[in-house]
BALO-215659 format. One record per residue (C-alpha): residue number from 1; y, z, x. Coordinates in Angstrom, 2 decimals, decimal comma, always signed. Layout:
residues N
+-----+---------+---------+---------+
! seq !       v !       w !       u !
+-----+---------+---------+---------+
! NUM !       Y !       Z !       X !
...
+-----+---------+---------+---------+
***
This chain:
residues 116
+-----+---------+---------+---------+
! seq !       v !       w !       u !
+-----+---------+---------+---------+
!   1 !   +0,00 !   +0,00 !   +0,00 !
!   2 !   +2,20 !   +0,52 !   +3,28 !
!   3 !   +2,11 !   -3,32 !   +3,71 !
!   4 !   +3,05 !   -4,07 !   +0,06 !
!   5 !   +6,01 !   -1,41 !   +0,19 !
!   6 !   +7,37 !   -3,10 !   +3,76 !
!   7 !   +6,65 !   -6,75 !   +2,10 !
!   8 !   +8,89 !   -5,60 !   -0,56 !
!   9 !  +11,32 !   -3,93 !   +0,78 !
!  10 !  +11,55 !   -6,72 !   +3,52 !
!  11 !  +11,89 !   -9,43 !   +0,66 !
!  12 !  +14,72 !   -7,23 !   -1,29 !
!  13 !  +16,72 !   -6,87 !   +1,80 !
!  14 !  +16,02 !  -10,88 !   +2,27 !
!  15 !  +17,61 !  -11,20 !   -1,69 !
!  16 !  +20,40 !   -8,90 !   -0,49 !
!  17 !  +21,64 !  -10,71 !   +2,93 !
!  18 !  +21,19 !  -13,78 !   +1,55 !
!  19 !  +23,84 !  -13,04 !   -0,98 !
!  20 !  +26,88 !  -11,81 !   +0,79 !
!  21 !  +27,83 !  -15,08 !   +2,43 !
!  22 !  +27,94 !  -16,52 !   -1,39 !
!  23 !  +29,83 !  -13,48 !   -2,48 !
!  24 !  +32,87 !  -14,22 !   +0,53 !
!  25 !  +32,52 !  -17,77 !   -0,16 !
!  26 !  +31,36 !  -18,82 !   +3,11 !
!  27 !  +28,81 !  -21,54 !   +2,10 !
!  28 !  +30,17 !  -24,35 !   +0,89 !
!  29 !  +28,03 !  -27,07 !   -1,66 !
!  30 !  +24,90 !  -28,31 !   +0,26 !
!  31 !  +21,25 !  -29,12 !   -0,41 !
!  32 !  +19,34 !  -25,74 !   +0,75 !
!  33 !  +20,94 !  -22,52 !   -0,75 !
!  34 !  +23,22 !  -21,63 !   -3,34 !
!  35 !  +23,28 !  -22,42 !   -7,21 !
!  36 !  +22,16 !  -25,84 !   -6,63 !
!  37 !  +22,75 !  -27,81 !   -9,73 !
!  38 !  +24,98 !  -30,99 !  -10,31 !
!  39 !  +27,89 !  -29,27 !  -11,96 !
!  40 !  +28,04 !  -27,11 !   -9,01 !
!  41 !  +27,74 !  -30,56 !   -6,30 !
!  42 !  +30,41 !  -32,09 !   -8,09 !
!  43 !  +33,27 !  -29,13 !   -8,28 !
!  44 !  +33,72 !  -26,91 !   -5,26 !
!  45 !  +35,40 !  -24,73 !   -7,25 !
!  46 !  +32,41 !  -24,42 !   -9,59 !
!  47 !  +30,03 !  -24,32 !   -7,08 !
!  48 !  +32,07 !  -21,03 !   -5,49 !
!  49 !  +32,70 !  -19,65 !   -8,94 !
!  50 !  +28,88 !  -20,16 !   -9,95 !
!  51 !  +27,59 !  -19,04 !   -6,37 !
!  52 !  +29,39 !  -15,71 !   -6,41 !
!  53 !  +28,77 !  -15,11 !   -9,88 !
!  54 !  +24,84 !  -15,45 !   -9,42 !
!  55 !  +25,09 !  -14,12 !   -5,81 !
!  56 !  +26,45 !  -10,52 !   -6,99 !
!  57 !  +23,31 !  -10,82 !   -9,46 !
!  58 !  +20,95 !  -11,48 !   -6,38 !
!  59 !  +22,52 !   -8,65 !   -4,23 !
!  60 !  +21,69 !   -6,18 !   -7,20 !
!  61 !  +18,85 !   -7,58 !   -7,54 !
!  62 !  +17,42 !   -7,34 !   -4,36 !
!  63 !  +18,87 !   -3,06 !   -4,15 !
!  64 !  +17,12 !   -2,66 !   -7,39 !
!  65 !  +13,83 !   -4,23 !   -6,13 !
!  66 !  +13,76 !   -1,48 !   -3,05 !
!  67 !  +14,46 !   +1,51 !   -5,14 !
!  68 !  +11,77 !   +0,07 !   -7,63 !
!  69 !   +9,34 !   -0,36 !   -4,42 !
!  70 !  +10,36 !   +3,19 !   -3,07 !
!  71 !   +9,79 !   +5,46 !   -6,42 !
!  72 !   +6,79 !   +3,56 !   -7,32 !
!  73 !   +5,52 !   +4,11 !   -3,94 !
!  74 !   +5,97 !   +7,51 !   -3,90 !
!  75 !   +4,85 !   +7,48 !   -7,53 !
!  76 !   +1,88 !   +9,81 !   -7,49 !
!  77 !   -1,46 !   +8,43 !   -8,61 !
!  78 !   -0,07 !   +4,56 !   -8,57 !
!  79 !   -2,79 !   +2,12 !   -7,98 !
!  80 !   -1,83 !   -0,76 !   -5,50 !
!  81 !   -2,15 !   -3,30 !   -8,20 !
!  82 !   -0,62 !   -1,48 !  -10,79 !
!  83 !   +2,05 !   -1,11 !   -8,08 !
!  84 !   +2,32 !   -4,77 !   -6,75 !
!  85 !   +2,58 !   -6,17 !  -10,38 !
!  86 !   +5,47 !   -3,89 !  -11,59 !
!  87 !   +7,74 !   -4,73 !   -8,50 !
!  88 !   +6,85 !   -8,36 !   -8,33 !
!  89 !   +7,52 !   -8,36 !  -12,42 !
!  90 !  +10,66 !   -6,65 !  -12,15 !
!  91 !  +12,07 !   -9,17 !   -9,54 !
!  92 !  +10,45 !  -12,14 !  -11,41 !
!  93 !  +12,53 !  -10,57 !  -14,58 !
!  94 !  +15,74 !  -10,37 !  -12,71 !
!  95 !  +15,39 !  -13,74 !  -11,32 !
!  96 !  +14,96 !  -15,60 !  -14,68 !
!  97 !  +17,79 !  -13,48 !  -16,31 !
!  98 !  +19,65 !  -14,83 !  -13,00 !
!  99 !  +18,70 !  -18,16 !  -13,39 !
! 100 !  +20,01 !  -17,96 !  -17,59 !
! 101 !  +23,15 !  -16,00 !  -16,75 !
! 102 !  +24,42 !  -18,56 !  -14,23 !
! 103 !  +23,35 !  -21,98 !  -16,71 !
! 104 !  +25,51 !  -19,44 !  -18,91 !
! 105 !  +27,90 !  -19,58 !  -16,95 !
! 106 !  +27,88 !  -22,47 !  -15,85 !
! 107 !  +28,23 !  -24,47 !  -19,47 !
! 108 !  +31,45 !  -21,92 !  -19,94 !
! 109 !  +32,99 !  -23,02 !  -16,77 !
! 110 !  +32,32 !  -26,76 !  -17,93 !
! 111 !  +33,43 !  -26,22 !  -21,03 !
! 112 !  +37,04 !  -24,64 !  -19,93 !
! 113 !  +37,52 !  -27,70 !  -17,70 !
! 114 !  +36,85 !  -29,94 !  -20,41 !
! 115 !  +38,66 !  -27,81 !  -22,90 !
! 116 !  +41,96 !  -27,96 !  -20,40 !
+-----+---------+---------+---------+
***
């Protein structure tokens, strides 16, 4: 279960750094990281807007995903399975709501510069 808990909170930390150069804006649009989506390639302002937006997301994410690993781990009783399922479902969870709240977001942004 060690391996599992330094997995996790290896992968969490991962979620966390990769964040923080999308929160100060320092990536600009490109094919590898970021909210990759056309809207986002064709508006460097959206892409920023949407990158932060889902970035500050990630960066929770990923702190919530080693306190999850670190009380279940010291859970008492908590089988390994039981254990690797509820972290890996919680981040799966936050990733999807992610994924929805920065579409969301997204179609608001699009709609405000079509609106204008």
């Amino acid at each position: 279960m060690i391996i599992l808990l330094i997995v996790f909170l290896a992968t969490g930390s991962v979620l966390i750094a990769l964040s923080i150069p999308l929160i100060l804006k320092r990536i600009p649009p490109n094919q590898w990281y970021g909210f990759r989506v056309p809207a986002t390639w064709d508006d460097p302002k959206i892409w920023h807007l949407v990158n932060v937006y889902a970035a500050w997301r990630t960066l929770w994410l990923g702190v919530v995903q080693i306190l999850v690993s670190i009380a279940l781990y010291v859970a008492p009783g908590m089988a390994v399975s039981v254990y690797g399922f509820i972290v890996v479902a919680v981040v799966a969870f936050g990733l999807i709501i992610i994924l929805v709240q920065g579409f969301g977001y997204i179609g608001r942004l699009t709609n405000e510069k079509t609106d204008v």
